[in-house]
C-alpha positions as CSV (number, residue, x, y, z in Angstrom):
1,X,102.9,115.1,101.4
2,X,101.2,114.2,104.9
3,X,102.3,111.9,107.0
4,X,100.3,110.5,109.8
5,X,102.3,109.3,112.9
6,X,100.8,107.8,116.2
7,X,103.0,106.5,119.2
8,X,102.6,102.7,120.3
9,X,101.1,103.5,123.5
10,X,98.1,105.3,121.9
11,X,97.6,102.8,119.0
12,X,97.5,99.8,121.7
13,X,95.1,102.0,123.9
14,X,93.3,102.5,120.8
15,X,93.0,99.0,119.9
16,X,92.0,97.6,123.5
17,X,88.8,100.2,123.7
18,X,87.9,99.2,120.3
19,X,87.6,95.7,121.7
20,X,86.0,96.9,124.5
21,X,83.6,99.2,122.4
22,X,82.7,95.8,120.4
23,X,81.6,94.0,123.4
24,X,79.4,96.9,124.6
25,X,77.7,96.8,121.5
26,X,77.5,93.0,121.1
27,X,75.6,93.2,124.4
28,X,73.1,96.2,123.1
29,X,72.6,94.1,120.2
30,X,71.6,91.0,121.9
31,X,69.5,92.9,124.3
32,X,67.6,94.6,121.2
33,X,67.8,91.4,119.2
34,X,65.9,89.7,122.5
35,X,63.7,92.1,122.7
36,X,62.5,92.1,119.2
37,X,62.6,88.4,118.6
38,X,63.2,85.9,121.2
39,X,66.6,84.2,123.3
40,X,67.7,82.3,119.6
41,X,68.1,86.0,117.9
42,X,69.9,87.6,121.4
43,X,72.1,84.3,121.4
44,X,73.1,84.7,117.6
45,X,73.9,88.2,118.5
46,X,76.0,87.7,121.5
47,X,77.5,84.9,118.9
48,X,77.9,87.1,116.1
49,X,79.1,90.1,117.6
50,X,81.6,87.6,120.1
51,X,83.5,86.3,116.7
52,X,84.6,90.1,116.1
53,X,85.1,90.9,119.3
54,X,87.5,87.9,120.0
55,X,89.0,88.3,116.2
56,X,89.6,92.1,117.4
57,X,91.5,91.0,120.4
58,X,93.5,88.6,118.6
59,X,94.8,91.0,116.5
60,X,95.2,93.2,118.8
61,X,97.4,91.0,121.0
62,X,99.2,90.3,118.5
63,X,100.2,93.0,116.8
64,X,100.8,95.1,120.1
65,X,102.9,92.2,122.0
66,X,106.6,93.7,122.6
67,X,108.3,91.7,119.9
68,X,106.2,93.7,117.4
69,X,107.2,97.1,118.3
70,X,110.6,96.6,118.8
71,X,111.1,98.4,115.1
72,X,109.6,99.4,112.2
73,X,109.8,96.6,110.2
74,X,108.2,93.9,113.2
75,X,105.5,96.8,113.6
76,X,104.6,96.3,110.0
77,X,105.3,92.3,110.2
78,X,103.1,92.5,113.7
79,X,100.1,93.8,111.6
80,X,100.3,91.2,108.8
81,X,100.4,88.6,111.4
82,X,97.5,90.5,113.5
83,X,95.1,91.3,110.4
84,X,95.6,87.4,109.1
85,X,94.9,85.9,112.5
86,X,92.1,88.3,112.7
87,X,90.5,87.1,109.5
88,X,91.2,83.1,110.1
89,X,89.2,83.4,113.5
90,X,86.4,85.3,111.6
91,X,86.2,82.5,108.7
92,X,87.2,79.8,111.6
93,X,84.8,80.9,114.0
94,X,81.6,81.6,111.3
95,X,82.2,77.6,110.0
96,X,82.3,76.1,113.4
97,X,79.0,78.0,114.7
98,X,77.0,77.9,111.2
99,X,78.0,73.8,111.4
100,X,77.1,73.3,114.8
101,X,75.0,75.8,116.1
102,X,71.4,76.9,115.2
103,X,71.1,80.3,114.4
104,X,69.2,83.4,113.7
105,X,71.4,84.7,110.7
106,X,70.2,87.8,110.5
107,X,70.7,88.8,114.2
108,X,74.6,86.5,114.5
109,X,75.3,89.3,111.0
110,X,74.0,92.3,112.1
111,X,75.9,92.6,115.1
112,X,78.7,91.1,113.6
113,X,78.5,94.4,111.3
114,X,77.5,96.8,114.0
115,X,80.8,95.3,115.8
116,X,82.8,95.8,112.2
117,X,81.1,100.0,112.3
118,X,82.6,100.2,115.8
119,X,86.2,99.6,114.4
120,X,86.2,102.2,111.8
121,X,84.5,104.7,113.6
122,X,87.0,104.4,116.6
123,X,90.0,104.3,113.8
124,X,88.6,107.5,112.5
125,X,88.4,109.1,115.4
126,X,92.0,107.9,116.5
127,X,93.5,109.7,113.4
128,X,94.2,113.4,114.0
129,X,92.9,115.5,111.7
130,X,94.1,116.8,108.3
């Protein structure tokens, strides 16, 4: 059997660039997204790719605060709480802007998903190799 182990330090490192990663390409988006169609598409970008972004640092914060790593079993109870904050801020965030906002939906999703792409590929390349 394999088992995969990564310190603390790394995984919060880990997390915190992904975040930072997501922004970049939030920003690339709505750049593209402007150029192809207008301010309302590079707005609904910057929008759509925000909600991950900020749902990313949520559960990063949370699951990386002190009181999380203290042992095993708050590591695993930090990352329930992380990965449920995470998704209420999605679902949270998507109602309030679809309800109050006017949107290009097709930009606000695709760099919502090119912001989800940027997660797995960093988590992939934060595993080592077996």
């Amino acid at each position: 059997m394999n088992v995969v182990s990564i310190d603390a330090a790394q995984a919060r490192r880990v997390a915190y660039s992904v975040v930072l990663w997501q922004g970049a390409v939030t920003i690339v988006v709505a750049l593209v997204s402007y150029a192809m169609s207008g301010r309302l598409a590079a707005v609904s970008a910057l929008v759509g790719g925000g909600i991950s972004t900020l749902a990313s640092l949520v559960m990063a914060a949370l699951s990386f605060r002190r009181s999380s790593l203290a042992d095993p079993q708050s590591a695993v109870r930090g990352f329930y709480v992380g990965e449920a904050a995470k998704l209420a801020t999605v679902v949270l965030l998507f109602i309030v802007v679809l309800r109050t906002m006017k949107v290009s939906p097709l930009a606000m999703f695709a760099a919502y998903v090119a912001t989800f792409f940027v997660y797995w590929v960093a988590l992939a390349n934060a595993l080592p190799s077996m």
